[in-house]
C-alpha positions in Angstrom: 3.7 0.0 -22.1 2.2 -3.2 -20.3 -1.3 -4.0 -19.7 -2.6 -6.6 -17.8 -5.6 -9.1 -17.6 -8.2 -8.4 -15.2 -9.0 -12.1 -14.1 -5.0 -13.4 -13.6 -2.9 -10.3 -13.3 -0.9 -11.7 -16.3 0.6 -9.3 -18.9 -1.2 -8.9 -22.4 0.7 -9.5 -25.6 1.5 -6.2 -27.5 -1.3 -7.1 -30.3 -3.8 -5.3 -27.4 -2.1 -2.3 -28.0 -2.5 -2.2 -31.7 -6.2 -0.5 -32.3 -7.9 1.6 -29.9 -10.3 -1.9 -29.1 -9.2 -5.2 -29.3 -10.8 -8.2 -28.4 -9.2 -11.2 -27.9 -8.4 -13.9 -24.8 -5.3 -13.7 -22.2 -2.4 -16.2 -23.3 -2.2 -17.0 -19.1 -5.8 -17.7 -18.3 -7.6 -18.0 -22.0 -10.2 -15.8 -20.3 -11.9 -14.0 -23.2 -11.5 -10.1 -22.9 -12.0 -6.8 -24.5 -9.8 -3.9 -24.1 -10.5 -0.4 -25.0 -7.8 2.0 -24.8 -7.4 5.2 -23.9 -8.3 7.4 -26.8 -5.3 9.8 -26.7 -3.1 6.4 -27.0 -3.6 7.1 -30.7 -4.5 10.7 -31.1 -1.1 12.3 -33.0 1.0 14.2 -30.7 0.9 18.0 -31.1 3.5 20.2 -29.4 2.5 22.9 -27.5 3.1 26.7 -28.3 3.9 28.6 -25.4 2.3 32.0 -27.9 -1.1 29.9 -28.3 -1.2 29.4 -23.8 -0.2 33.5 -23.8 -3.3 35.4 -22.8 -3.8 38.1 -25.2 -6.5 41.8 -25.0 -9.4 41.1 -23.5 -9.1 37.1 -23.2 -9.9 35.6 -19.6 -6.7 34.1 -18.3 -5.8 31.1 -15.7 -6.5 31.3 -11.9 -3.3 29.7 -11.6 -1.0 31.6 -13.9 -2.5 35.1 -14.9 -0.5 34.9 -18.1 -1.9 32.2 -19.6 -5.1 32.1 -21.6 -7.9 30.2 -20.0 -9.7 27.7 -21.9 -11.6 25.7 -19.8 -14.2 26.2 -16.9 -13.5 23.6 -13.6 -16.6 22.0 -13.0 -16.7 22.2 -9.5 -15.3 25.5 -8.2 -15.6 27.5 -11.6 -12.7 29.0 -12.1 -10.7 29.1 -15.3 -8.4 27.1 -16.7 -5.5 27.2 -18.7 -4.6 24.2 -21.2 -1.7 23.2 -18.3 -4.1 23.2 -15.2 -6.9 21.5 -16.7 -7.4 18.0 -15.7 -10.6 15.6 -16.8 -11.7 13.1 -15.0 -15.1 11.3 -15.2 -16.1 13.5 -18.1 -15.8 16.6 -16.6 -12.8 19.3 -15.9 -11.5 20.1 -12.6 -8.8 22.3 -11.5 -5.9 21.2 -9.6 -7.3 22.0 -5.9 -10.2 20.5 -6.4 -8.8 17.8 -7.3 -6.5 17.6 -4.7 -9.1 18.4 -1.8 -12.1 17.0 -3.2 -14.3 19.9 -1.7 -17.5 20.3 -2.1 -19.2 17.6 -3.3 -17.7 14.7 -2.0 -14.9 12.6 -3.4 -14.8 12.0 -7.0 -15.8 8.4 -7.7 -14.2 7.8 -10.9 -10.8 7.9 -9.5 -10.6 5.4 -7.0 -8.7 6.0 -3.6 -8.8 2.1 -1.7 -9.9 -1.6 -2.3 -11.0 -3.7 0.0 -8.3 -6.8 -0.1 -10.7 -9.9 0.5 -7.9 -12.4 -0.1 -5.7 -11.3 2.5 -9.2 -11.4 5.1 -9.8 -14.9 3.7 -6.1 -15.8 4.7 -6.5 -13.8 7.8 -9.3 -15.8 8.6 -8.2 -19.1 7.6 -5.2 -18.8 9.3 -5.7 -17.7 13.0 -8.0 -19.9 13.9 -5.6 -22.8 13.0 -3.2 -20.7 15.4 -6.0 -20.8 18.4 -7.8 -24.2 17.6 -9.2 -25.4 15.2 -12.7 -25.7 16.0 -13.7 -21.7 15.6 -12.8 -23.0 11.4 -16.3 -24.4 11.2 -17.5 -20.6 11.5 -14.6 -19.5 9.6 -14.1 -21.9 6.9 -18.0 -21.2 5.1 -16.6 -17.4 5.1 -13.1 -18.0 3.9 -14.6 -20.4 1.0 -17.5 -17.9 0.2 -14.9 -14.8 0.3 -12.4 -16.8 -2.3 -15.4 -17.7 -4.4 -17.0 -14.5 -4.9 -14.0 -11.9 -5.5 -11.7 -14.7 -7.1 -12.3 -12.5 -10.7 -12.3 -9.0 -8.7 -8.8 -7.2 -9.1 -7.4 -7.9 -5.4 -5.5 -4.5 -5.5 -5.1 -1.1 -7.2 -1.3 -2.8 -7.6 -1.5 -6.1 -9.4 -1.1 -9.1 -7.1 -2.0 -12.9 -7.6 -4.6 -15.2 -5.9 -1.9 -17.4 -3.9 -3.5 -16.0 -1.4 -6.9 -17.2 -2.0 -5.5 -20.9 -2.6 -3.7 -20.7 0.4 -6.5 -19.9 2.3 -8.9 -22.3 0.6 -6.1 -24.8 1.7 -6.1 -24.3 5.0 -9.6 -24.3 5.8 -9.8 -27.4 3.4 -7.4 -28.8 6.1 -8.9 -27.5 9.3 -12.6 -29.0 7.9 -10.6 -31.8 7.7 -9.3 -32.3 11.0 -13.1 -31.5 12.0 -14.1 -34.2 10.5 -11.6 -36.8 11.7 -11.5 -35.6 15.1 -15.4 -36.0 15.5 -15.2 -39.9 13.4 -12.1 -40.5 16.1 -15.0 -39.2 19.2 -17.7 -41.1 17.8 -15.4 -44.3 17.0 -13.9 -43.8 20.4 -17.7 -43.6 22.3 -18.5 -46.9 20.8 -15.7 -48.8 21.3 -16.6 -48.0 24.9 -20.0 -49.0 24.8 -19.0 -52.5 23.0 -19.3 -55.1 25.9 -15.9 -57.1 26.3 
């Protein structure tokens, strides 16, 4: 099992995984961190008795399976669970279909369903106005440098990536500035060399 840091995307050494919290700093970036794992990581595995899941005389059983003994209530639709269908998330149970639809009541906002990837705008917008001209970078490049600056520490993606994006970006509006700025010295060096008298 593999865990990765937050700030870098770099993996964790296995010492993470050792107690259920562990503080310590990633060996990539030497940013300090503090992981808590999951609690079940260390809870002892118990098999599971298909006799205990049975339903037996006057027990409630499943919605799913009608022969299995419920022993949980979903907290959104309220029907009954067994110990296969019942799933928690954000400290509540929920059955399988409501889970899967996320009816009535909105989506659930522990589990998260898209991320906003700011690097690939900052490149986006970095990049095509070099392709056009580069004069629209003086509206872009205060944009592209705030959007690197701000999420540089936000995970870019529910799928680990790294921030080449974000230096590539920061490099090419570096470089359009820069052409800015030399093209208006070359205009204003220009005008007076053609107001100098000969």
């Amino acid at each position: 099992m593999l865990i990765f840091c937050p700030n870098c995307n770099g993996s964790l050494s296995a010492r993470f995984l050792e107690r259920a919290s562990v503080e310590g700093s990633c060996p990539t970036c030497a940013t300090v961190l503090g992981v808590t794992l999951f609690p079940a990581l260390f809870r002892p595995r118990t098999k599971i008795d298909a006799q205990n899941l049975q339903t037996a005389e006057g027990e409630a059983s499943c919605y799913e399976h009608a022969n299995k003994r419920a022993v949980a209530v979903c907290n959104r639709c309220g029907r009954f669970l067994c110990a296969l269908c019942e799933v928690a998330v954000d400290a509540k149970v929920w059955c399988p279909n409501c889970l899967n639809s996320g009816q009535s009541g909105g989506p659930i906002q522990a589990i998260e369903r898209q991320r906003t990837l700011y690097d690939s705008i900052a490149l986006a917008l970095a990049f095509f106005p070099a392709l056009l001209f580069f004069y629209p970078s003086i509206l872009t490049a205060p944009v592209v440098i705030f959007l690197s600056i701000r999420y540089w520490k936000k995970p870019s993606s529910i799928i680990p990536r790294g921030k080449w994006r974000f230096v590539l970006a920061l490099l090419i509006v570096l470089a359009e500035v820069g052409l800015v700025v030399l093209a208006v010295f070359a205009i204003i060096f220009s005008q007076r060399m053609a107001s100098v008298p000969k």
